[in-house]
SEVEX-513242 format. One record per residue (C-alpha): residue number from 0; residue in one letter; x, y, z. Coordinates in nm, 3 decimals. Last residue first. Example, Ala and Ser with C-alpha at 12.3 -4.5 7.8 and 13.67 -1.06 7.14 Angstrom:
BEGIN
PT num residu      px      py      pz
PT   1      S   1.367  -0.106   0.714
PT   0      A   1.230  -0.450   0.780
# end
This chain:
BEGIN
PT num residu      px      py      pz
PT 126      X   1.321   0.822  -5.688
PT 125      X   1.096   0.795  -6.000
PT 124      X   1.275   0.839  -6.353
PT 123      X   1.452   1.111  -6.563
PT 122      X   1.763   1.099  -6.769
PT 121      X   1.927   1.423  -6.817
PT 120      X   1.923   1.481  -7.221
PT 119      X   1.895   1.845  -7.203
PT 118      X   2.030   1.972  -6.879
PT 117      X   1.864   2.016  -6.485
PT 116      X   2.012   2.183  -6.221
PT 115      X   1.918   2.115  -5.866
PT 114      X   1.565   2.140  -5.668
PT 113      X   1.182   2.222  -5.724
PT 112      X   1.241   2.240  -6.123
PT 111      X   0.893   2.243  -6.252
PT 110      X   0.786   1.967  -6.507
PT 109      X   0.605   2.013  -6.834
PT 108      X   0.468   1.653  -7.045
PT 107      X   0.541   1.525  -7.389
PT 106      X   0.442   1.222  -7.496
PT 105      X   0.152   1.350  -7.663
PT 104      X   0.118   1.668  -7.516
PT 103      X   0.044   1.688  -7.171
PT 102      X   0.051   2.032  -6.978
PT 101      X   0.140   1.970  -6.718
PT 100      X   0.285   2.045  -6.349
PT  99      X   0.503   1.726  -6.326
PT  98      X   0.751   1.882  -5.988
PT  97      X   1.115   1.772  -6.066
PT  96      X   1.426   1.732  -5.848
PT  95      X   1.725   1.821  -6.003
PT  94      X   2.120   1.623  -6.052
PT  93      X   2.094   1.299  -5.931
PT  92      X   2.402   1.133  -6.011
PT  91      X   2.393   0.809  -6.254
PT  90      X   2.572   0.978  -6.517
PT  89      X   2.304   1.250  -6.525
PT  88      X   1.980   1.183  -6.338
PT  87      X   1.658   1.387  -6.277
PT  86      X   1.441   1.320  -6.031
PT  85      X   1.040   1.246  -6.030
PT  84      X   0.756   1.389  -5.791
PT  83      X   0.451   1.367  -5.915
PT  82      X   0.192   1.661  -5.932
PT  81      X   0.013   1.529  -6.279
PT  80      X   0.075   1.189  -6.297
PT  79      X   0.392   1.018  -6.476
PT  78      X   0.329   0.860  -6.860
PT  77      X   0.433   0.516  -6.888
PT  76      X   0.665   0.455  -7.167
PT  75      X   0.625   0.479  -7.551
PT  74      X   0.834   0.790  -7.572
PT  73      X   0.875   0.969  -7.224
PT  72      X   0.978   1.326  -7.353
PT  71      X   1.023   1.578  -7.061
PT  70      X   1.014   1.951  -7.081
PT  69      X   1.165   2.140  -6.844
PT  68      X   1.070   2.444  -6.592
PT  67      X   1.293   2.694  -6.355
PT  66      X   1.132   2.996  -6.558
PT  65      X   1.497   3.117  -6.650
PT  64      X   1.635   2.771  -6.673
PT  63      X   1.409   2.653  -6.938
PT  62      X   1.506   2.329  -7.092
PT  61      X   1.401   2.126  -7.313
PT  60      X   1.387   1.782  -7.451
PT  59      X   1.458   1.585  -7.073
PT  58      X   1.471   1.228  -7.081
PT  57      X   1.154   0.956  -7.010
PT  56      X   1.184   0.669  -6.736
PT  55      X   0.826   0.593  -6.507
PT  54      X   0.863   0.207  -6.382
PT  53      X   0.689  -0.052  -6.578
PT  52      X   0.708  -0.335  -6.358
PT  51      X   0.789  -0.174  -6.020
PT  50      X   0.995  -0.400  -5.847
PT  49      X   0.869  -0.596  -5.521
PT  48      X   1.076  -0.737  -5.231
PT  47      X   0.938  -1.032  -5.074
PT  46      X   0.800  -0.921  -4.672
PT  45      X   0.832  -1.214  -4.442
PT  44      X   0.533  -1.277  -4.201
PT  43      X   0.426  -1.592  -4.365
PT  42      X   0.710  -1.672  -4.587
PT  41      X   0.825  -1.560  -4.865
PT  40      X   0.804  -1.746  -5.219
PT  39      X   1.114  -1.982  -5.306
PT  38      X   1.096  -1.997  -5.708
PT  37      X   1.230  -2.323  -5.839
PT  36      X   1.313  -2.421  -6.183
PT  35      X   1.305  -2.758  -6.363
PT  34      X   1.502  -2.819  -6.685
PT  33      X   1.342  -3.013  -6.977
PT  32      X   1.591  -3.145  -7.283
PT  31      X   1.397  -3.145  -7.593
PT  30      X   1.416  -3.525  -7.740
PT  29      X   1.622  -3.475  -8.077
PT  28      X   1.898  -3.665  -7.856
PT  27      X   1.717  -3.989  -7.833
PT  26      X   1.559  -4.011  -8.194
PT  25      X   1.877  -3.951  -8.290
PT  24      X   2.010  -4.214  -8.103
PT  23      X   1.743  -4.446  -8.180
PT  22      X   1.911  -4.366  -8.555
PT  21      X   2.226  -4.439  -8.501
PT  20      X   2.137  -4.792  -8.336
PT  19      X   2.155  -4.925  -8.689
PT  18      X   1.934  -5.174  -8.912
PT  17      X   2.082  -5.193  -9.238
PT  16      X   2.268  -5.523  -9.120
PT  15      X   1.915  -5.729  -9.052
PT  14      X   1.776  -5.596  -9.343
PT  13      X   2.087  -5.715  -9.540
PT  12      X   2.148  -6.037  -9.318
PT  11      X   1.798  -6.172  -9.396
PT  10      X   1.806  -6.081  -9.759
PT   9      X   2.101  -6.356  -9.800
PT   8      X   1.929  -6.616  -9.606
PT   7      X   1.622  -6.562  -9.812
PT   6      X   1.838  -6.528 -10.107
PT   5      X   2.069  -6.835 -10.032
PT   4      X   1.777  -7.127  -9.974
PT   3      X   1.650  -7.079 -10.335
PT   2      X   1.986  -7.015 -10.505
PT   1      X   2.062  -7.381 -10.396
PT   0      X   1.757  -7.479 -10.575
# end
């Protein structure tokens, strides 16, 4: 009879005891952590700046120096219009100004040197 009263008493404390605040903190921490950002937007009458998203960027394949024309390889990237005016960079110094006079050909397009000296593998890109 005595065993009668101990194993309730007994099973009590176990379940009781098994019971840890480990895992609420678990449960706590496993929460994703939110952060709140702020963008201040101009003002009436203020201008914001604005960058081009997909500006035009190719690099120069070829090179004719005698005809003052290049060709210009702009991979994946946004393809300039015919006429624009894009520059040609190397180590971040503008070297030649380029005319885009066609024709296209896949990624390919001709330019006319206006201005400068440009090389194979000048970077080009708007102003």
């Amino acid at each position: 009879m005595r065993m009668c009263k101990t194993v309730p008493v007994v099973l009590a404390l176990v379940l009781v005891g098994c019971k840890s605040s480990r895992q609420q903190d678990a449960a706590v921490d496993s929460r994703p952590k939110r952060t709140v950002t702020s963008t201040v937007l101009p003002g009436p009458g203020e201008r914001g700046s604005v960058r081009p998203v997909q500006a035009v960027t190719g690099r120069i394949i070829a090179v004719r120096d005698n005809l003052r024309f290049v060709v210009v390889d702009f991979g994946a990237g946004k393809m300039p219009k015919l006429e624009q005016k894009l520059w040609a960079y190397r180590l971040d110094q503008k070297v030649a100004e380029l005319k885009v006079s066609g024709p296209y050909l896949g990624t390919t397009v001709a330019a006319d040197i206006t201005a400068g000296e440009a090389r194979e593998g000048d970077l080009v890109r708007e102003q």
